[in-house]
N, C-alpha and C positions, 0 to 999 in steps of 0.2 A: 603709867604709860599705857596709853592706846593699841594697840597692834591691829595696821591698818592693811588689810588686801587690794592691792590695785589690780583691776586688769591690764593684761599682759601687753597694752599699747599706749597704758597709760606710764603702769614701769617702764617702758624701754624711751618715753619722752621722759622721764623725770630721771632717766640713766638710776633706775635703782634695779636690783633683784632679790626676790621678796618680797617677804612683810615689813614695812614701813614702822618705827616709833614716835607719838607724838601727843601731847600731851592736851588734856582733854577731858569733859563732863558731858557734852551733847553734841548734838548733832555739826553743831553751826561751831561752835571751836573746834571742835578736830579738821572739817574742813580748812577753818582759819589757820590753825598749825600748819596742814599739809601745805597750805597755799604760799606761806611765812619760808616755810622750810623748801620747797619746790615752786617757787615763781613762776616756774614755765607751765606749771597744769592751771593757772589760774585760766579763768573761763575755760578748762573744759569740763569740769563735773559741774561747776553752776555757772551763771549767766554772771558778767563782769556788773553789769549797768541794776539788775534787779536783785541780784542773788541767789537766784529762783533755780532749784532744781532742773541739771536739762531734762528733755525728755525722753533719751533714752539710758538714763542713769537710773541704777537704784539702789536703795541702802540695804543691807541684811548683816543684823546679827541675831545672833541665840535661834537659828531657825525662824525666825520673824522678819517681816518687810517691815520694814520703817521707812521706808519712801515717802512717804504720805503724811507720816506722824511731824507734828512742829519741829522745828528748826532744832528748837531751844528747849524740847524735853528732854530727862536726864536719860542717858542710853542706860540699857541694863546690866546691873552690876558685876556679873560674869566678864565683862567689856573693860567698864572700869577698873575690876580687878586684875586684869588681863590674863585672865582664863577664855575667855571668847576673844576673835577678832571682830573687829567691824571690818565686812564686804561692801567695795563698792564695784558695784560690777554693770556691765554696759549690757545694755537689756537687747535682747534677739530680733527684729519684727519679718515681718514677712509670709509665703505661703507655701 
């Protein structure tokens, strides 16, 4: 099992508290889970129509962004093992 971090507007639309379980190898199926399992977050961590990461979303585990990194690489093992969480966390902007 995955152990997912949501931010704290994303948990309180998915009515959860906490870390999230769901099963998973990369990037693109754990989101598929979350999405399976919590219908209501679909389009808001990716785009309904393209799939595409929004833009002010990003991924992190093991201290790494994986924002960037394909879809469909394997997350890293700490993750899989579920010794790490995968973060999805809503990015800052402004000045």
């Amino acid at each position: 099992m995955i152990r997912v971090v949501l931010p704290a507007h994303l948990r309180a639309l998915a009515g959860v508290d906490g870390e999230v379980e769901v099963e998973g190898t990369t990037i693109a199926t754990v989101l598929d889970a979350l999405e399976d399992r919590f219908p209501v977050l679909c389009g808001t961590i990716r785009d309904r129509r393209t799939g595409r990461r929004r833009a002010f979303v990003r991924f992190y585990a093991c201290a790494e962004d994986l924002s960037h990194e394909p879809v469909d690489a394997p997350l890293p093992g700490p993750v899989v093992a579920g010794a790490e969480p995968f973060l999805v966390v809503g990015a800052m902007a402004g000045g």
